[in-house]
N, C-alpha and C positions, 0 to 999 in steps of 0.2 A: 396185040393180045395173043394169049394160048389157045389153042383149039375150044372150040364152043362145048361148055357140059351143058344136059339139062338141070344140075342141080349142084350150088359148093356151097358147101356147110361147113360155116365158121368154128372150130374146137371139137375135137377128137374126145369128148369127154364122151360118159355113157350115154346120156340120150342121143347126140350128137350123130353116134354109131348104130342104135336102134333106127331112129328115123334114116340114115343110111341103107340100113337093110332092107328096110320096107319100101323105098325108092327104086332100089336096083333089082330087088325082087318083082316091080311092077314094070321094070323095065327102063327105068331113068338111067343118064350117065351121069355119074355121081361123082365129085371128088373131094374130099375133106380137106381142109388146112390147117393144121395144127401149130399153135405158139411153141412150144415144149418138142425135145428130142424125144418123146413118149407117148403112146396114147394113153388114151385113159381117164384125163381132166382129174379130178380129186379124187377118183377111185384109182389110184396104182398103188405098188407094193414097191418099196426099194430099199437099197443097202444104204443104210444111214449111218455104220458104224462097223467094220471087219467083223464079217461073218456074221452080220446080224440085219432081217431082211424085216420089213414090217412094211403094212399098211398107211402111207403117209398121212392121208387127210380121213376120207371115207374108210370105214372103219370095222362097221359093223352092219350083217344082212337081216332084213323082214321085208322092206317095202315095194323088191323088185317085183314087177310084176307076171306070174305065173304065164298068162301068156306072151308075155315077149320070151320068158326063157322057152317055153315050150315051141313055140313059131321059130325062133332061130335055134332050135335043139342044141342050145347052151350044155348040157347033159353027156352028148354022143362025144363034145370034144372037150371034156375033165372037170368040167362045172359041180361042184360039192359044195353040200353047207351042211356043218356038222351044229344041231341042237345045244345052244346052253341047257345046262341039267337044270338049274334055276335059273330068271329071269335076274334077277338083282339082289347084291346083298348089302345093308347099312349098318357100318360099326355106329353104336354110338357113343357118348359121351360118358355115360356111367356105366360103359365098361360090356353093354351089352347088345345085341345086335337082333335084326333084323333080316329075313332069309322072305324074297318073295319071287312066287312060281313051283313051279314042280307041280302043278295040281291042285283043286283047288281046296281039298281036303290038308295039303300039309300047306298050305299059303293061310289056313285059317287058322290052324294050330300056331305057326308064327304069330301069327294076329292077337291071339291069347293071353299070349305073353304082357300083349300091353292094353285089352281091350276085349273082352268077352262081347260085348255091345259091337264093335267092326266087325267083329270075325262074323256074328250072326247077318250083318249088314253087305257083308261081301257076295252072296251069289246074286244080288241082284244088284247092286253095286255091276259086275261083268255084265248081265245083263241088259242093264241100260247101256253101257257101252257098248254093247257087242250092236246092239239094235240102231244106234246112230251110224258106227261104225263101217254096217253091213252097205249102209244107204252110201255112203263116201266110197265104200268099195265099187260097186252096181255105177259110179259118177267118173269114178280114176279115168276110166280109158273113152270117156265121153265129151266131144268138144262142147265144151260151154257155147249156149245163145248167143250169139255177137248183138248185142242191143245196135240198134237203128238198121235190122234189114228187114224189117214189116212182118209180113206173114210168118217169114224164116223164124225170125227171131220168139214170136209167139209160139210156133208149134213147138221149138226145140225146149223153148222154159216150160212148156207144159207136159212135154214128154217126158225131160229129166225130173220133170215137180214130182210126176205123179209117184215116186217111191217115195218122197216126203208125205205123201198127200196121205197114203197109206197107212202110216204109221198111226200107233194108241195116241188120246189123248196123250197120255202120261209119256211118252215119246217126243211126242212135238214140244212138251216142253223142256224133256233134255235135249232138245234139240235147241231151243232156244237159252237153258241153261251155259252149253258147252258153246255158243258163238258169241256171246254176250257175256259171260260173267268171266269174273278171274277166278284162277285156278284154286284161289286161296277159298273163295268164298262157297265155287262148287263143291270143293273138298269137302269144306266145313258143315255142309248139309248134308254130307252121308256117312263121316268120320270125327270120330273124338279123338283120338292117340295121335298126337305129333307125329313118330316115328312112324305110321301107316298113311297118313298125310303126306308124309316127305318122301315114299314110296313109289305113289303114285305123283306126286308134283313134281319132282325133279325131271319128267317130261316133257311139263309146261314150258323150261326154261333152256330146253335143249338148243339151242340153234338161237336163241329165242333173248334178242336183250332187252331184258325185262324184270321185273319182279313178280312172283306169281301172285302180289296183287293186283297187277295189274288189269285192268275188265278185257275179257279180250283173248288173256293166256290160257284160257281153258280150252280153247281149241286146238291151239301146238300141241295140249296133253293129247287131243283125240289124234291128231296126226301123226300121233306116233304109235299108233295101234292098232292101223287099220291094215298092215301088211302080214307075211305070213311066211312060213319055215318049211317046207317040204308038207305040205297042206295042213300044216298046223297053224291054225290062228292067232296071229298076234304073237305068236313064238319069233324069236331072233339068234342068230346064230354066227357063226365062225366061217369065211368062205378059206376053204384051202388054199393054201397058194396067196392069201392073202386078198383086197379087193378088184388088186390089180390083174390076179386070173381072170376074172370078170373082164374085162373090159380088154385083155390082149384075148381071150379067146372070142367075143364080140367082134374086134378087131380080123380075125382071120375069116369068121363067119361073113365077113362084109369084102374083103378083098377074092373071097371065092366068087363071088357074086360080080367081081369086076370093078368093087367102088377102089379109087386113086385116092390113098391115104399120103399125104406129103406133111411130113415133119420140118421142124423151125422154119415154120412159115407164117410169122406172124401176118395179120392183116394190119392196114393200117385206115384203107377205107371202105366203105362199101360205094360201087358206083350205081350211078343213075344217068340213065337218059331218057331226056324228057318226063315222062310222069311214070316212067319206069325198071328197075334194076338192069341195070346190063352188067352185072359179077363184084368181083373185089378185087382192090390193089396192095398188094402184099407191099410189108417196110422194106422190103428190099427193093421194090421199081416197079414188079411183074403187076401184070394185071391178068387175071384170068376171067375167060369171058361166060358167062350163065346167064340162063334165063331166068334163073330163082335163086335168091339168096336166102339161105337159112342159118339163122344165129344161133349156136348152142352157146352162147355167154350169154351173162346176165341184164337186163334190160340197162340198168345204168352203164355200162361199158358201150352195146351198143347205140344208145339215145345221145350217149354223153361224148361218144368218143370216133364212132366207125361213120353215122348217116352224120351227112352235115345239116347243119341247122335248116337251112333255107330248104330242104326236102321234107322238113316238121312242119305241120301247120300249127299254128300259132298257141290253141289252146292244149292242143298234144304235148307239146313243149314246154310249156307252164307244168303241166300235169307228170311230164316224167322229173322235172326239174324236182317234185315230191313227191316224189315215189321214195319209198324210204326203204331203206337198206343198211346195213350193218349191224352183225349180229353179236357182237362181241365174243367167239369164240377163241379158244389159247390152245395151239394142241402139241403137244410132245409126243414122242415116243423113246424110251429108252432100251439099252440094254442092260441085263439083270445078270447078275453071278449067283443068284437066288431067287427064290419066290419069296416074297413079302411074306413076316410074318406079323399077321395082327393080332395084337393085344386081346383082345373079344376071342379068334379064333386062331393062332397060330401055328396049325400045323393044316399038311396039303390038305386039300378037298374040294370041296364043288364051288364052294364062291368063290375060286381062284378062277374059274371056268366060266364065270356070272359077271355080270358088270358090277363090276367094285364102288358104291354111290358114296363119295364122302360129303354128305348135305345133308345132315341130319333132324332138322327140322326145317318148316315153309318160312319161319321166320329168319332161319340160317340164310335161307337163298335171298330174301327179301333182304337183311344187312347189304348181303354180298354187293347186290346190284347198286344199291344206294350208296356205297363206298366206292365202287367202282367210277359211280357218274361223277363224286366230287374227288378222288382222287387217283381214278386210272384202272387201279386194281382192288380189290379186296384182301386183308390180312388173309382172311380164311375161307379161302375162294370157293365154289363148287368144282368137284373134281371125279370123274366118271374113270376109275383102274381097267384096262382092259387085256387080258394078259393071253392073247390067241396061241403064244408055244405051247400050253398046257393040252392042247389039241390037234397041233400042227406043230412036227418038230423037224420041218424043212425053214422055219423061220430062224431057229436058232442053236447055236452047238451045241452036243450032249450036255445036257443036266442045265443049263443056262437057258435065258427066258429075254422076249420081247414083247414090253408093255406100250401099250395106248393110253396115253393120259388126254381127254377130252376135256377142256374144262370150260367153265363158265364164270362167271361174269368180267371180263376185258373191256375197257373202251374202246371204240373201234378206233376212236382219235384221243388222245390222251389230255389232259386237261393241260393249262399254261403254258401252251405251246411246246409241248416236252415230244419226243419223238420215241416212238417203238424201237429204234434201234439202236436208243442210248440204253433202252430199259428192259429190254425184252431178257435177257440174264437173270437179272434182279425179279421181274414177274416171276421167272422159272423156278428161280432159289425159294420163293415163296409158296410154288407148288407142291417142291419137294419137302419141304417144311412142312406142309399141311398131308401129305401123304406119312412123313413120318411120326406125327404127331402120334397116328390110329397104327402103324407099324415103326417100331423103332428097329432102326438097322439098315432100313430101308435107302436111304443116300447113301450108306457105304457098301452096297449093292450095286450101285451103278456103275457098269463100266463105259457107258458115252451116251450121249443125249442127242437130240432132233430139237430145235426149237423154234415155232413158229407162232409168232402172237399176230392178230389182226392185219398187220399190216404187214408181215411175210406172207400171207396165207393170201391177201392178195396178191404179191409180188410172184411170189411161186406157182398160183393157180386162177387168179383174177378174179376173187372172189373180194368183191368190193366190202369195205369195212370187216373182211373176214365175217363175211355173212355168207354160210353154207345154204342157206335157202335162197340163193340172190335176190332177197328182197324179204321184206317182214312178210309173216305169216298171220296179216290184220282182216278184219272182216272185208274192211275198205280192200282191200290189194287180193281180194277170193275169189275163184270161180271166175265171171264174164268179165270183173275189173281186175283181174291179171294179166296184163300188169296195171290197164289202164282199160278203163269202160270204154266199148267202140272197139276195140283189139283186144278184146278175150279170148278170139275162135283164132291163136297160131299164126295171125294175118297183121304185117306188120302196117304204116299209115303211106308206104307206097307200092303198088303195084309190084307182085314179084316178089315180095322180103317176106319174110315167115322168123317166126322162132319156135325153140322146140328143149329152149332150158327151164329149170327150175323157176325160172321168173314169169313160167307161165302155170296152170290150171296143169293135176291136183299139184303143183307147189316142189318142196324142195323132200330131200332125199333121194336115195338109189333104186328109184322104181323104173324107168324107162320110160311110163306112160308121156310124158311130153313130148317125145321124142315117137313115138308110136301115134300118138294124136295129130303132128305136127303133120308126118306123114299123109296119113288120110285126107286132110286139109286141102295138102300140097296136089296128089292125084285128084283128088275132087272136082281143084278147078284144072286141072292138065287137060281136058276138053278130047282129044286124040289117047289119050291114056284109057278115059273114063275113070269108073266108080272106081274104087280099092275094094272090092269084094272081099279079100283076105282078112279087114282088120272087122 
């Protein structure tokens, strides 16, 4: 073996690198092993096409979390996130559109247009959201209870409870509204107007494969709200430099610090001696020796692929064997010899800036999904435009433009045994079809494309079933049963193994908290380290 670290962390992705920082900052020797010639994991930026540079996977910022940027002063070495003007904008179908954010006086004038009744309905509408929201904020950087350690596990549910406990009546049951109901049904008790429904829904289904009827998906809507823009709440924005400045300047913030960043280094196992991790053995032969193994990949990769079986106790094994995963996401990115002009609004301006939402009603996303399961993909898919050169034009040559097309509903395995790599063209051709439907001109704008459906989006980042959350975002798989009840609190089922990816507690997105919780965790029981005072 290599010289003894106290800690290697499997995948250079952003939590990966957080919990990095916070180890070496406590005084651990740390060393990451990266699959990929990059860091970064789904958050990078690269040349997908001569002279045109974009955010591959990870896309877009709200949900990182404030103090991790602030603790590794992300800031001091070029960290920017420039403000969407609006939050989101929906052409729709007769011709007329939809503008939401900016405030919430012109979010209601929008609202107007289709509903005098929403637009009155809206500030408290925010309200109840903001008030569940604030509670999952106050939770993010809190390790969940681990059920079955007695007292432990009693004080911690009763310490995290008490901001639930706090809350109005009428709280507690949007609280149980938004973990329980589908997105279709919550909507429908505070909104009449399709298109003001399809505003807010289309977050249900982000990451998320699903229908937003399904009971359940009104929570993916809240998880995507609870983050924040240069202390603007629930605002989302553009990171310069794309996502992958994020995560190369994390990257330096961590090798200051000392941690051994090693690129194409896939792992292939995680080792154990006796009842406890003694490191990883890279596909290349190496084995490098640790006393704690921490997994920034997704529980299914590790459960399924890194610990062997016989180190799983029995019913752990069962249980990750369903653990469910695959999100049906398809993401492109193209280069543009133009900016889209749509029909509803075709000339420059701020929804160029906004997430471009082509899902124009909850029944639209509902077809999608149910097309998708019995035949792969959807004619008329859900499709999220995201066009960051209109604010960063180190991404793309004067006057020309680089889009993020985000889309929803893919199967993550295609039906009759048909494969992602005969089909993935033909999905694409179908995207840009539905993109040109609401802009015509828009395909002969393209000067070269990115294409990644499901089952590249594993291959290129190991995001199993191309599920950006590594793992469903269900009530079952929340909190202390993320990924599995008994391993809630970052602590894997042997001795020494930790995780600190999205497949843990609060879940998926670009916040860092996993990777910042994991930490803690990990110094917690270091015994000769002590507490982590810092987090």
């Amino acid at each position: 073996m290599t010289k003894q670290y106290d800690a290697v962390i499997i995948g250079a992705g952003h939590n990966g690198l957080v919990c990095a920082f916070y180890l070496a900052q406590a005084g651990l020797k740390v060393r990451i092993v990266e699959r990929r010639d990059v860091v970064g994991g789904a958050a990078v930026t690269e040349e997908f096409h001569p002279g045109f540079r974009n955010s591959v996977a990870s896309y877009t910022v709200s949900l990182l979390q404030p103090k991790v940027i602030a603790d590794m002063r992300l800031h001091d070495h070029g960290y920017r996130v420039v403000e969407r003007p609006i939050s989101n904008f929906l052409p729709q179908p007769d011709g007329g559109y939809l503008k939401l954010g900016g405030g919430l006086e012109r979010t209601q004038a929008e609202f107007r247009k289709f509903s005098n009744t929403d637009a009155e309905a809206l500030p408290a509408y925010y309200d109840a959201l903001e008030g569940v929201a604030q509670v999952l904020r106050d939770l993010a950087l809190k390790s969940p209870p681990n059920v079955g350690e007695g007292l432990r596990t009693l004080v911690a549910g009763a310490t995290q409870g008490w901001g639930m406990a706090k809350l109005s009546l009428e709280a507690k049951r949007d609280v149980l509204d938004l973990f329980t109901k589908s997105a279709t049904s919550f909507l429908g008790s505070w909104f009449e107007s399709e298109p003001v429904k399809a505003a807010f829904g289309f977050d249900a289904v982000v990451g998320n494969y699903a229908s937003p009827d399904t009971p359940g998906s009104a929570y993916v809507l809240l998880h995507h709200v609870f983050g924040e823009v240069n202390g603007k709440k629930g605002a989302w924005g553009h990171s310069i430099g794309g996502m992958g400045n994020i995560t190369q300047i994390m990257a330096k913030v961590c090798r200051n610090l000392g941690v051994e960043i090693s690129l194409e280094c896939p792992v292939a196992d995680v080792l154990v001696d006796g009842d406890r991790v003694a490191g990883v053995k890279l596909e290349s032969g190496e084995e490098i020796a640790a006393s704690r193994v921490i997994a920034n990949v997704g529980p299914k990769l590790l459960y399924g692929k890194m610990l062997g079986q016989e180190h799983q106790p029995e019913d752990f094994r069962r249980r990750m064997r369903g653990f469910k995963a695959g999100g049906g996401t398809f993401r492109m990115n193209v280069a543009l010899s133009e900016l889209p002009k749509f029909t509803c609004l075709p000339e420059p301006g701020e929804h160029h800036q906004s997430g471009i939402i082509i899902a124009p009603t909850l029944d639209y996303m509902d077809k999608a999904f149910l097309y998708a399961k019995a035949h792969g993909w959807s004619k008329a898919p859900i499709v999220e435009v995201l066009i960051p050169s209109t604010v960063d034009d180190s991404l793309a040559p004067e006057g020309q433009h680089v889009a993020s097309l985000f889309c929803q509903q893919f199967a993550p395995e295609l039906p009759d045994g048909r494969d992602w790599d005969d089909e993935e063209d033909a999905a694409a051709d179908t995207i840009i079809d539905t993109v040109e439907r609401h802009a015509p001109g828009f395909r002969a704008s393209i000067l070269g494309r990115q294409v990644l459906s499901p089952k590249g989006l594993y291959r290129k980042f190991g995001l199993v079933g191309g599920d950006i959350m590594h793992g469903h975002m269900s009530l079952d798989q929340l909190w202390s049963a993320r990924p599995v009840l008994g391993n809630g609190a970052y602590r894997g089922p042997v001795k020494g193994l930790y995780m600190c990816g999205a497949g843990t507690h609060p879940g998926g997105g670009v916040t860092g908290a996993p990777g910042h919780n994991c930490a803690r965790e990990v110094i917690a029981d270091g015994g000769k380290f002590g507490r982590f005072s810092a987090v």
